[in-house]
N, C-alpha and C positions, 0 to 999 in steps of 0.2 A: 760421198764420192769425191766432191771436190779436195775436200784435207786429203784425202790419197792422192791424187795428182798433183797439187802441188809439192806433194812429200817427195814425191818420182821425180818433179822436175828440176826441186832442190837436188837429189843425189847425181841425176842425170848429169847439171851441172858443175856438181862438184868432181866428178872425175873427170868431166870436160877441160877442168882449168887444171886440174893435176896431170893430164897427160900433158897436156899445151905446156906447163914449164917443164917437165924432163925433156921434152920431144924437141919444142919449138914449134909445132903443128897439131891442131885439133884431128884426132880422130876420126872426122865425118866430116862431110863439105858444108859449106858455111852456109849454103839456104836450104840444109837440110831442121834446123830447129824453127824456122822462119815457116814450114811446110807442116813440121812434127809438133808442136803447142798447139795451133787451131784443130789439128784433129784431134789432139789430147781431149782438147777442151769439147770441143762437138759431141766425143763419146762420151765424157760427161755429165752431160748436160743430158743424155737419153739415156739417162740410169738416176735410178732412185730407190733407198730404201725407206721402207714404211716399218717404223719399231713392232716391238711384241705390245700387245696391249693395245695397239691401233688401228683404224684406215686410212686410205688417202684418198682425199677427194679431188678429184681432176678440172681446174680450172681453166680455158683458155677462154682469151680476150674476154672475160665476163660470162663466159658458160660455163655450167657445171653440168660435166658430165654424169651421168645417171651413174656408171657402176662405179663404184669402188676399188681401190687396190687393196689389197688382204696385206698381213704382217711379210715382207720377204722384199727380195730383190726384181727390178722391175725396168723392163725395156719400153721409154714412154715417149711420143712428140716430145723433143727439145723447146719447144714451144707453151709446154703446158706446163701451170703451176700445180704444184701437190701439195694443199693443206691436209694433215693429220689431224684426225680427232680420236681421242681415247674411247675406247668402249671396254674399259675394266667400268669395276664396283666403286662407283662415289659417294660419299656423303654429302648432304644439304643437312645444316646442323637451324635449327630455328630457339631462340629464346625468346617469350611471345608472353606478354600480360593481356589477359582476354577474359571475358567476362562470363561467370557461370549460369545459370538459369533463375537462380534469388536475384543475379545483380551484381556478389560480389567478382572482386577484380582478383583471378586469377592466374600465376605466374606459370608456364610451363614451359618445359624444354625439351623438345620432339627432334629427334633424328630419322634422316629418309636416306634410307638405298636405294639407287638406281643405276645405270646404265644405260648406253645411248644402244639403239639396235642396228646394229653392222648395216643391214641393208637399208638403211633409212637416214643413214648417216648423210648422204649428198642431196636429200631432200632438207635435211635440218638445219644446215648450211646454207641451201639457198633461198629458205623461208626465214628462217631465224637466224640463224650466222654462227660464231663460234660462240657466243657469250648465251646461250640459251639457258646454261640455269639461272643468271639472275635475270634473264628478259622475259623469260614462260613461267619456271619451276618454281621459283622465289615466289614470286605473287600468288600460282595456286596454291604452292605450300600453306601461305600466310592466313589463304582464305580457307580452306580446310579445315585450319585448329579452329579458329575463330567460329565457320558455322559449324562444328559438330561440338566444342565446347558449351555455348551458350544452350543446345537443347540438355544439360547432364547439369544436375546440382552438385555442389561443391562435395557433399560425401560422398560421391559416387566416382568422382574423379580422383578422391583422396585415396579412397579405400577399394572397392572390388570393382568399380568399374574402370577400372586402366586399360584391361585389356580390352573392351569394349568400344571405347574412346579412340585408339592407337587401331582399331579395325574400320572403323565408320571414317575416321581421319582418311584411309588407306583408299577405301571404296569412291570417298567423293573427290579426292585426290586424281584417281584412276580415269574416273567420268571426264574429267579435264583437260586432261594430258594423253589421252586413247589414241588422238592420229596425231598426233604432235612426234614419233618415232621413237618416244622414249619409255623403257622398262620400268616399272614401279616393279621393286624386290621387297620391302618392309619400310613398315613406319615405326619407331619405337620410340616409345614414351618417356623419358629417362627420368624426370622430375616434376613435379606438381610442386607449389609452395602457396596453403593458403594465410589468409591473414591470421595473424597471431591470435589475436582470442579465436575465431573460427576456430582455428587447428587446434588450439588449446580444449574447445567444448566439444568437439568432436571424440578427444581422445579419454576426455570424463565419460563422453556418453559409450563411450565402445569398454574402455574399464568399468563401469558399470553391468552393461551389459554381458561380459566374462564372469563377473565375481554373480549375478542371477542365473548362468549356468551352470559355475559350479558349486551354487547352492541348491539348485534343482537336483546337480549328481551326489551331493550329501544325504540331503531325502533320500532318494532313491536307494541309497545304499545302508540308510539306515531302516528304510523298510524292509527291504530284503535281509538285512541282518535279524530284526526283529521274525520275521516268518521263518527263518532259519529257527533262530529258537524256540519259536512256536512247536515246530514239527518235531524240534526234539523233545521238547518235554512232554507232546502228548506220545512220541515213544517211549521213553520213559514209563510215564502212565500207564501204557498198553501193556509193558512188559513186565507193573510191579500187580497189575490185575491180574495177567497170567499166570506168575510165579505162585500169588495168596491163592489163584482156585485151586494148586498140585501141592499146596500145604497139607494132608490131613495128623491125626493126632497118631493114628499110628505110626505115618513115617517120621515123625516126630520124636516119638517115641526109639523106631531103630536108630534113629542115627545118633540118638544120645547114648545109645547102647555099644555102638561102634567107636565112639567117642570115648568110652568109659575102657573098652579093648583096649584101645591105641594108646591111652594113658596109662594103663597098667604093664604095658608091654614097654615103657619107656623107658630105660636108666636115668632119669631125673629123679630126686629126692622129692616126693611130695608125701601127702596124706589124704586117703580118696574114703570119703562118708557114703556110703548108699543105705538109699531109704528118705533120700525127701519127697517131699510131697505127691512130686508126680514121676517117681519111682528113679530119681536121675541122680548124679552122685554131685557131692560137696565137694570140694579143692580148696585143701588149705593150704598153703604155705609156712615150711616148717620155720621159717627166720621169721615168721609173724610180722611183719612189712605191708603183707598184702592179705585181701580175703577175697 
C-alpha cells in the first residue's frame, strides 16, 4: 500500500508544479497538502495485504494476536504489525550418514513435505518464531533418520526395505511435531549409499540369487517339457495298439485287392504279377531302375 501512495503523491505533485508554471498559482490552497499527506498516510497504514500462499499474524506492542489474516486485502489497527508466514508445500532436504543395525556408516538423503497449518500459524510465531524449521523441524528430522535407521540392516535399506524406512521415519517424525502446528505430507527417501565393498557383496549376493531362480524356472520347464513328451509317446503307443488290434488278415487281404483295382485302372506304364504268395500282385517297373 505504501508504493501506491507514494506513486499518488509523486503525480499528485507533479501536476502541482505543472499548473504553478503555466498559471503562476497552485490549484489548491497551500495547507491543503500539509492536511492531505498525514491522512494519505494514516489510510495507509490501516490497510494491509497478506500474498497468495500466506497469513498474517497480528502483532501489537509484543502480543500476538490469536487470529490470523487470510490471503486478501485487510482493514487493520495502524498500530499493529503484520508478519506473514507461508503455508504452501515446503521442502526440508536432509543429507545424513547414520549408522545401520551391523554398525556400518550409512549415507542417506531423505526429503520432507510439509506445511505450516493456517490456524496455528500465530501460535508458532509466538512459541517458536519465524525460523521454526531449523529451531523444531531440523533437529527432529535429524533424529528420526538416525533412530529408525539404526533399527534396519544395511540390505534392507538398500534394497526393499526403503519404503518401510521412509514410513517409520514419517510416524516418529509425526510423534514429535503433533502440537508443534505443523502438517507432515511425506517423507521420501531419495538415496542410500552404502560402503563400497558392502554395496559390492550385496549386489553378488542378489545376482546370485536371480541366476538360482532362473535355474529353478529352467527345471521346471524342463520337466514339464519332458511330461509333455511323456504323454505323447504313450499316445502314440495307445493309438499304434489300437490300430494292430483292427489289423485282420482279411482286411488285409481287400485292401490289397483294391490296391491292385486302382493300379490297373491307372494310365501309368507298369507290369502287375498276380499270384504271390499271399495272393497280392508284383510291380515291376518297365525302365528296370526300380523293383
Amino acid at each position: 500500500m505504501l508504493p501506491f501512495l507514494i506513486f499518488f503523491l509523486l503525480v499528485l505533485g507533479i501536476i502541482a508544479v505543472a499548473v504553478w508554471k503555466f498559471t503562476g498559482s497552485l490549484p489548491f490552497p497551500k495547507w491543503l497538502p500539509l492536511v492531505t499527506i498525514p491522512v494519505l498516510l494514516l489510510l495507509a497504514s490501516c490497510l494491509t495485504v497478506v500474498p497468495a500462499g500466506y497469513v498474517g499474524v497480528q502483532v501489537l506492542f509484543g502480543n500476538v494476536y490469536p487470529e490470523v489474516l487470510p490471503a486478501g486485502l485487510h482493514v487493520i489497527n495502524p498500530l499493529v504489525t503484520v508478519h506473514t508466514m507461508s503455508i504452501r508445500t515446503q521442502e526440508l532436504f536432509e543429507h545424513a550418514e547414520t549408522p545401520s543395525r551391523e554398525g556400518l556408516n550409512v549415507v542417506v538423503e531423505v526429503s520432507l513435505l510439509y506445511h505450516v497449518n493456517p490456524e496455528a500459524a500465530a501460535q508458532i510465531y509466538q512459541r517458536i518464531g519465524p525460523y521454526y524449521a531449523d529451531v523444531v523441524l531440523k533437529p527432529s528430522f535429524r533424529s528420526a533418520i538416525r533412530g529408525v535407521t539404526v533399527q534396519h540392516d544395511a540390505k534392507a535399506l538398500y534394497t526393499s526395505g526403503r519404503e518401510v524406512v521412509a514410513t517409520q521415519i514419517a510416524q516418529d517424525l509425526q510423534k514429535s511435531i503433533a502440537d508443534r502446528g505443523i502438517i507432515l505430507e511425506q517423507v521420501l527417501l531419495r538415496r542410500i549409499q552404502l560402503p563400497q565393498m558392502v554395496e559390492a557383496a550385496i549386489n553378488e549376493k542378489l545376482a546370485a540369487e536371480q541366476q538360482a531362480q532362473r535355474m529353478q524356472f529352467v527345471l521346471a520347464k524342463e520337466s514339464q517339457e519332458a511330461e509333455r513328451k511323456r504323454i505323447e509317446a504313450q499316445g502314440i503307443q495307445d493309438f499304434q495298439n489300437i490300430v494292430s488290434q483292427g489289423l485282420t488278415e482279411t482286411l488285409l487281404r481287400w485292401k490289397g485287392i483294391e490296391a491292385t483295382r486302382a493300379l490297373a485302372e491307372s494310365p501309368n506304364a507298369k507290369v502287375i504279377v498276380i499270384g504271390g504268395r499271399d495272393g497280392l500282385p508284383l510291380i515291376l517297373n518297365p525302365d528296370g531302375r526300380g523293383r
